[in-house]
C-alpha positions as CSV (number, residue, x, y, z in Angstrom):
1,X,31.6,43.1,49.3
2,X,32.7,43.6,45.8
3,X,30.2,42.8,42.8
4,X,32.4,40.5,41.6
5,X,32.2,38.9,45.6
6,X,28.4,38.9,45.6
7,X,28.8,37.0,42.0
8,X,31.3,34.6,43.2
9,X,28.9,34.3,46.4
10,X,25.8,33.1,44.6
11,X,27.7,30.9,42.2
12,X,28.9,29.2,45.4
13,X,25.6,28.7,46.8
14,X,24.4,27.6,43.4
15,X,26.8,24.5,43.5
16,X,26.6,24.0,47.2
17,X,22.5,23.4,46.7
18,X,22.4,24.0,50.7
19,X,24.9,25.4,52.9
20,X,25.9,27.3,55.6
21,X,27.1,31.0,55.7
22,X,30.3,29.7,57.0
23,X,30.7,27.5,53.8
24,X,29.9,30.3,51.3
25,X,32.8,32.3,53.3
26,X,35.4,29.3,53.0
27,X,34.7,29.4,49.4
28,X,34.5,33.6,48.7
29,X,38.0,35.3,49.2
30,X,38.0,38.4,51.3
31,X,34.2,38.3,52.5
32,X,32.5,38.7,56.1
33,X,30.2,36.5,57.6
34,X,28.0,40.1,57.9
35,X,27.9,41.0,54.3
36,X,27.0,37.3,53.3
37,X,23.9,37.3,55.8
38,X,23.0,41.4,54.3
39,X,23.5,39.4,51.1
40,X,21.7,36.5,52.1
41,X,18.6,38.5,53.3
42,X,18.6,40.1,50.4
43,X,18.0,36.7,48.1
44,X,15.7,35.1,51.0
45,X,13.0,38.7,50.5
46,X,13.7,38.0,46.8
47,X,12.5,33.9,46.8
48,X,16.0,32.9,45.9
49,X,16.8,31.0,48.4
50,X,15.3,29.4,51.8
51,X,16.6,30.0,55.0
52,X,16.2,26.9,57.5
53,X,16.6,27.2,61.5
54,X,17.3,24.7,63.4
55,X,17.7,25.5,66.9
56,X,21.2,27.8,66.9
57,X,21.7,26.5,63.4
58,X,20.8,28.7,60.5
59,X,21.2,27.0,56.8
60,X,19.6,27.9,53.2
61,X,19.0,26.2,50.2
62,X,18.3,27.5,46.6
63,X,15.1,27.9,45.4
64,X,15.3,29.5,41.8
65,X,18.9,29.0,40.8
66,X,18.5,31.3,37.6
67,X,17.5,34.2,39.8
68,X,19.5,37.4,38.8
69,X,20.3,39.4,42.0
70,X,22.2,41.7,40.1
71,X,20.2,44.8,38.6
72,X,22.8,44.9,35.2
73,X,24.4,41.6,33.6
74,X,27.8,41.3,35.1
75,X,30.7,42.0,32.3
76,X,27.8,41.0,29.0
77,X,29.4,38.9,26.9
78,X,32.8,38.1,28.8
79,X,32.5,34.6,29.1
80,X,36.2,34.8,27.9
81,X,38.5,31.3,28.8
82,X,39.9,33.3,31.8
83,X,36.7,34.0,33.3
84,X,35.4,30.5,32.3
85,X,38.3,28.9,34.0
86,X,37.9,31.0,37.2
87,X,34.8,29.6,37.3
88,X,35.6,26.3,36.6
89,X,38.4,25.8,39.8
90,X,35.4,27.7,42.2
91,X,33.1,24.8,41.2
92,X,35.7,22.1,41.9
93,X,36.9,24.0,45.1
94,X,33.5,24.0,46.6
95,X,32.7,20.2,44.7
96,X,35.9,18.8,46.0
97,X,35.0,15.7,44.1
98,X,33.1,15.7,41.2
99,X,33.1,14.9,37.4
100,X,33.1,16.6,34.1
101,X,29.5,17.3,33.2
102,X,29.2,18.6,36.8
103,X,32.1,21.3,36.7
104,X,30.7,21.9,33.5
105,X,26.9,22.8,34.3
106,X,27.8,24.8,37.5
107,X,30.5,26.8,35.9
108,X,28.3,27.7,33.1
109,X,31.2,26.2,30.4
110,X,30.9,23.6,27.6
111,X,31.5,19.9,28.7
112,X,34.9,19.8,26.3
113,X,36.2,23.1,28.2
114,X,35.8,21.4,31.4
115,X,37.5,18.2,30.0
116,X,40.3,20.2,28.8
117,X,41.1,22.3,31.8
118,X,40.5,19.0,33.9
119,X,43.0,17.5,31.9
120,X,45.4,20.1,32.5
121,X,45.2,20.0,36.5
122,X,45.6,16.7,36.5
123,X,49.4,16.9,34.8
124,X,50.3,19.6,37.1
125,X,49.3,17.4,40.0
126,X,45.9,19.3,41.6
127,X,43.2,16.6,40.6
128,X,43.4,12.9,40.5
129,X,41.2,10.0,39.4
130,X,39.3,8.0,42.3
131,X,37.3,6.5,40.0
132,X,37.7,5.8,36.3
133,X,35.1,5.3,33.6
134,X,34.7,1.8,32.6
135,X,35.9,1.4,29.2
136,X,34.9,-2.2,28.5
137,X,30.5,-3.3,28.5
138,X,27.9,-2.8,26.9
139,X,26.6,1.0,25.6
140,X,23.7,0.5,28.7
141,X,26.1,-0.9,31.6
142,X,28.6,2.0,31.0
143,X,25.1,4.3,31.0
144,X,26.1,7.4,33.5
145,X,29.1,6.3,34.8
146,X,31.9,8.7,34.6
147,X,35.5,9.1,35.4
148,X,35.5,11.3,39.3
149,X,38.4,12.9,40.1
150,X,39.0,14.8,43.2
151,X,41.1,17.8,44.8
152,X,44.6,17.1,46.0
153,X,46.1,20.5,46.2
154,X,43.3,23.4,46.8
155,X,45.3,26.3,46.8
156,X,43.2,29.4,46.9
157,X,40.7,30.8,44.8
158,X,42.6,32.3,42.1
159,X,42.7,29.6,39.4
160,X,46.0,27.7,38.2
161,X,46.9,29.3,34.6
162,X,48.2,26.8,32.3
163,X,51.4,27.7,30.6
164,X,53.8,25.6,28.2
165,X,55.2,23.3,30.7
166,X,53.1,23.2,33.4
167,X,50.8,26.0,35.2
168,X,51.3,29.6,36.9
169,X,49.8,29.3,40.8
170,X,48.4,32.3,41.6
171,X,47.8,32.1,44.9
172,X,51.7,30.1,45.8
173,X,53.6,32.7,42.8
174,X,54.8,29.8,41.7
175,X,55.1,27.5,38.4
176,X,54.0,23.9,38.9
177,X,55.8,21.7,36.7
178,X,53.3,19.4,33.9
179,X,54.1,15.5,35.3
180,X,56.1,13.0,33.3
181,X,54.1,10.8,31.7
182,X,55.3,7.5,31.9
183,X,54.3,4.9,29.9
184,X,54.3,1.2,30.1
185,X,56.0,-1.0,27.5
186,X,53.9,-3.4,25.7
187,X,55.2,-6.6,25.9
188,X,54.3,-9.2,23.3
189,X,54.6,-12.7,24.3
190,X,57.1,-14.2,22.0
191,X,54.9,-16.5,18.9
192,X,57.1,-19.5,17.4
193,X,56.4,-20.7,13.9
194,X,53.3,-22.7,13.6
195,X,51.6,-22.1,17.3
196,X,49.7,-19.2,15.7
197,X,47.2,-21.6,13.7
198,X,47.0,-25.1,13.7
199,X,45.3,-26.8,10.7
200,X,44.0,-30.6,11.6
């Protein structure tokens, strides 16, 4: 496995929480299940993460999620949109539903980035809303509750780029149009003369 695999590895078990080998590889392009177990050894003698056995079944869970298992920082300083992005479609991959403030703090990315880039996948048709945030209440009854979207077209691991009209699939070679928006006319109930107040 590539550095760049091992990276993309432990920021998958990082949002997964608990997991299976099997998941981490579903996640990882171009990995074997026998590097991730050298790899997984590797962060189990470290503390890193747990390994759980039950009966045939091996699973592991993350114990210190800000444990570095790289000897060098990877690329210093290029947390560049690109990157950022990448990062961003990985988390909702492995989330498959999810909201903003959680693509957000497993990507590593501001909450606004992962509103924007949200925003775009949506037009192009790869994310849709299950549930929206309410918009009418109180400031304590609309306390946690976000808008959760959820993925509709998983594609592969290389993330959609978003272009002028729409956004560049990587893994299809193909641009994906931006949705029309349509909007709904407003319609204003027709107000005769003298039904708007009525002075007695």
């Amino acid at each position: 496995m590539s550095r760049q695999q091992l990276q993309d590895a432990w920021q998958a078990m990082k949002i997964l929480k608990r997991f299976s080998l099997q998941q981490v590889r579903d996640a990882v392009q171009h990995t074997t299940l026998d590097s991730l177990k050298a790899f997984a050894k590797r962060l189990v003698a470290a503390k890193a993460i747990a390994e759980h056995v039950d009966h045939e079944d091996i699973n592991y869970s993350v114990l210190n999620a800000s444990y570095n298992p790289f000897e060098q920082p990877v690329n210093s300083g290029d947390k560049n949109k690109n990157s950022g992005r990448q990062r961003m479609w990985q988390s909702m991959r492995i989330l498959n539903e999810f909201d903003a403030g959680q693509v957000a703090s497993t990507a590593d990315v501001s909450l606004s980035s992962a509103r924007s880039y949200i925003s775009i996948l949506k037009k192009a048709g790869y994310i849709f809303v299950v549930k929206n945030a309410p918009r009418s209440g109180s400031l304590i009854e609309r306390a946690g509750e976000t808008t959760i979207y959820k993925m509709l077209k998983n594609t592969g691991p290389k993330r959609p780029i978003p272009k002028t009209k729409g956004v560049f699939d990587a893994n299809t070679n193909k641009l994906v149009k931006f949705k029309p928006v349509t909007r709904r006319p407003v319609q204003m109930a027709p107000v005769k003369l003298g039904e708007a107040h009525d002075y007695q």
